[in-house]
N, C-alpha and C positions, 0 to 999 in steps of 0.2 A: 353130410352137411345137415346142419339141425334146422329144424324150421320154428325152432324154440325159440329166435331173437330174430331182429332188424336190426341191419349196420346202423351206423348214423355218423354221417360226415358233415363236418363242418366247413366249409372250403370259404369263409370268409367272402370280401366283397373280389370277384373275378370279374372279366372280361367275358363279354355271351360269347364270343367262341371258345376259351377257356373253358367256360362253365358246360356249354356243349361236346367239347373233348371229351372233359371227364365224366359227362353221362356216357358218351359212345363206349368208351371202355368200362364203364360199369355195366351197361347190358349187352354187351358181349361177352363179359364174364357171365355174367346170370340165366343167358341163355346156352353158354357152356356148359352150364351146373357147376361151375367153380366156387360161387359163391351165393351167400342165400341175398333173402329180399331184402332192398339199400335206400335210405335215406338219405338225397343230400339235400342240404339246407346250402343258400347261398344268397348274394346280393349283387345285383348287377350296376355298375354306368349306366346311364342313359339309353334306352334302346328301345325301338319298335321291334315287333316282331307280328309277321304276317302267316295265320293259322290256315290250313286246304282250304276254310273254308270262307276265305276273307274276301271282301272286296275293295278295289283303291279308292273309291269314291268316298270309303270312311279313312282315309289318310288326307288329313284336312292342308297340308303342306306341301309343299316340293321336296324331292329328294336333296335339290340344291339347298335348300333354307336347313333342314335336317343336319346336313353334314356342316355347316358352316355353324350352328350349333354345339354338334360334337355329338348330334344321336345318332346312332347307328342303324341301320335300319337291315332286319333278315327275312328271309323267305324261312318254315318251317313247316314239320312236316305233322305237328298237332293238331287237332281239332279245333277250331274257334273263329275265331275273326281275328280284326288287329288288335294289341293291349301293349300296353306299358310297361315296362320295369326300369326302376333306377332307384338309388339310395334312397335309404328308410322302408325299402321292401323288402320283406324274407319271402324269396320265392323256393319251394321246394318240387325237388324231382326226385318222386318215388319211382323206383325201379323194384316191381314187384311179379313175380311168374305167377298169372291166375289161374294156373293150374296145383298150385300147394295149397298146404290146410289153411283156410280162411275162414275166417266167418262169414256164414249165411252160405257157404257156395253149395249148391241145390243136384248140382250136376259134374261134371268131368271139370270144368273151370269155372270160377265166377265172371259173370258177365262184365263187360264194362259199366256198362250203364251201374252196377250195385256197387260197382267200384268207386265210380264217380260219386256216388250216394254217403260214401265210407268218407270218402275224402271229404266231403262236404260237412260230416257229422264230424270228423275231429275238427275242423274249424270254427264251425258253431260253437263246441266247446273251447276254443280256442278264446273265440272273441268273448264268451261270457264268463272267464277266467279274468278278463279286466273291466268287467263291471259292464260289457254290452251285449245286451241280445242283440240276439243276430237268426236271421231264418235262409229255406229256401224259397224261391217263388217257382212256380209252375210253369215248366217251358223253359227256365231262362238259369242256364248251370251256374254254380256261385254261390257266395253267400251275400247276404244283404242285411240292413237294418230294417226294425220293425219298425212303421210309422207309427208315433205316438196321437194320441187324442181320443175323444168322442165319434170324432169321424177320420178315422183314418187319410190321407191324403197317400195312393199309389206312388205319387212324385216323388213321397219324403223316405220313400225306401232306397238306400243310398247301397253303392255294390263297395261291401268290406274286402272281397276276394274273389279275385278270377282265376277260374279253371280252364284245362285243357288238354287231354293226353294223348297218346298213340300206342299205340297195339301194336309189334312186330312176334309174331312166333307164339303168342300167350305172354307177353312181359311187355309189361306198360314202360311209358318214359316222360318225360314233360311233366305236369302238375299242375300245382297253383303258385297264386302270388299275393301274398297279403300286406296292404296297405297299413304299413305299423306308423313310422311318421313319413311317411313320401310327401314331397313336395307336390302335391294334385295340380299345380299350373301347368306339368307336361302333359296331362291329359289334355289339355287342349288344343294340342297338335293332333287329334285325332277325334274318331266317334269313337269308345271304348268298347270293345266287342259289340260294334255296329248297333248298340241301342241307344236311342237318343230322347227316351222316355225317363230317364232315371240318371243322377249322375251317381258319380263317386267320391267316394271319403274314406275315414283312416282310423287307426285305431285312436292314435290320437288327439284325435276334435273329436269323438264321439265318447270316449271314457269320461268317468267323473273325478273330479279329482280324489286321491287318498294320501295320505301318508304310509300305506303300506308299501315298501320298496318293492315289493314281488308282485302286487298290482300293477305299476303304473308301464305306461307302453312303451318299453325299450324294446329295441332290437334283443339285446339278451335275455329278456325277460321272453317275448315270442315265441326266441329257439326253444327255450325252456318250455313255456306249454304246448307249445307245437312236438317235440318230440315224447312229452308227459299224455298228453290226448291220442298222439297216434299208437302210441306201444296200449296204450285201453283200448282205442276202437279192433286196430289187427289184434289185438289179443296177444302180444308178442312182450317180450323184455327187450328194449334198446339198448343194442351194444357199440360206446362209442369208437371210433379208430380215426385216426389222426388224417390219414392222408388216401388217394387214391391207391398210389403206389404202398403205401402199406396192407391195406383190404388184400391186393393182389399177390402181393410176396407172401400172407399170410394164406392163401389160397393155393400160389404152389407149393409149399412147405406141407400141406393137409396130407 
């Protein structure tokens, strides 16, 4: 198996348990060694989702108001608090063994923590591929925008992406989720990874306008730098494949 490329799956907008199937079968392939490090890219419905490290007191609703809604709401087994995902989001779940060639890795595997760092730094380029800087802040996993001014205001740094993964075996799973046009009103069914010092915004209220087609924040435009940033940061060539079930038949056939 080469460790010369990342899959990279497009699975369109799914269902979070859909979308979670087809992780579970993709890192049980990769900790088979059947197949190398996986990229999927995808879009959710409406859903909360509750991180180890959440608390309910930031789930500003009923589960009854939720569901009569149409949001779904899941326990998970990621690191974070609670956050959002639904349409205009590209959430990606790398599935990567941090035990293969990586950049930076110092020892027998890369850490999570540098992994997190990784992910964070293809989305800073992500976001400033459509005209917005974007940083980290200290303490607080994510990326965010830089307040503008004379005097910075800590408030006006607004979170463009939330992160979160899980470790099983040395192969990460879960990810992030980037605000490309989401509808930010469902955030306020909750506290957003339990901070409530800073809100959220998107790629599109914070971009400028252009007449460059390949600037402005689509969803297709995102996938496109998101999988053009991640194959620079891993160092790797992104190879794309259609489906789950293709990755896999192409991995018994090897």
């Amino acid at each position: 198996m080469s460790e010369g490329y990342i899959h990279l799956l497009e699975l369109g907008r799914v269902s979070y348990a859909e979308g979670l199937e087809a992780q579970r079968r993709v890192v049980e392939a990769r900790k088979a060694g059947l197949i190398g490090d996986t990229l999927l890219l995808l879009e959710h419905p409406p859903v909360l989702t509750l991180g180890r490290n959440s608390h309910r007191e930031n789930l500003l609703v009923s589960e009854e108001l939720l569901a009569a809604r149409g949001v779904e709401l899941h326990e998970i087994n990621r690191g974070g608090d609670v956050t959002y995902h639904g349409p205009g989001q590209l959430v990606g779940y790398p599935i990567v063994d941090l035990r293969g060639d990586l950049p930076g890795k110092k020892g027998p595997h890369l850490g999570p923590v540098d992994f997190m760092r990784m992910l964070e730094e293809v989305m800073i380029r992500v976001c400033y591929d459509f005209g917005v800087p974007g940083q980290r802040i200290a303490g607080r996993t994510g990326v965010w925008t830089i307040a503008s001014g004379s005097t910075p205001n800590p408030a006006n740094e607004k979170k463009l992406c939330a992160m979160g993964i899980h470790v099983s075996q040395g192969v990460t799973s879960h990810g992030f989720a980037l605000n490309v046009t989401t509808d930010l009103r469902d955030f306020d069914l909750i506290v957003p990874c339990g901070i409530t010092d800073r809100a959220v915004t998107s790629l599109e209220l914070e971009a400028q306008a252009t007449d460059d087609a390949a600037r402005q924040p689509t969803m297709r435009n995102a996938i496109n730098a998101t999988a053009r940033n991640f194959g620079r940061i891993f160092e790797r060539q992104m190879l794309a494949c259609d489906s789950v079930d293709e990755l896999l038949a192409s991995a018994a056939q090897a």
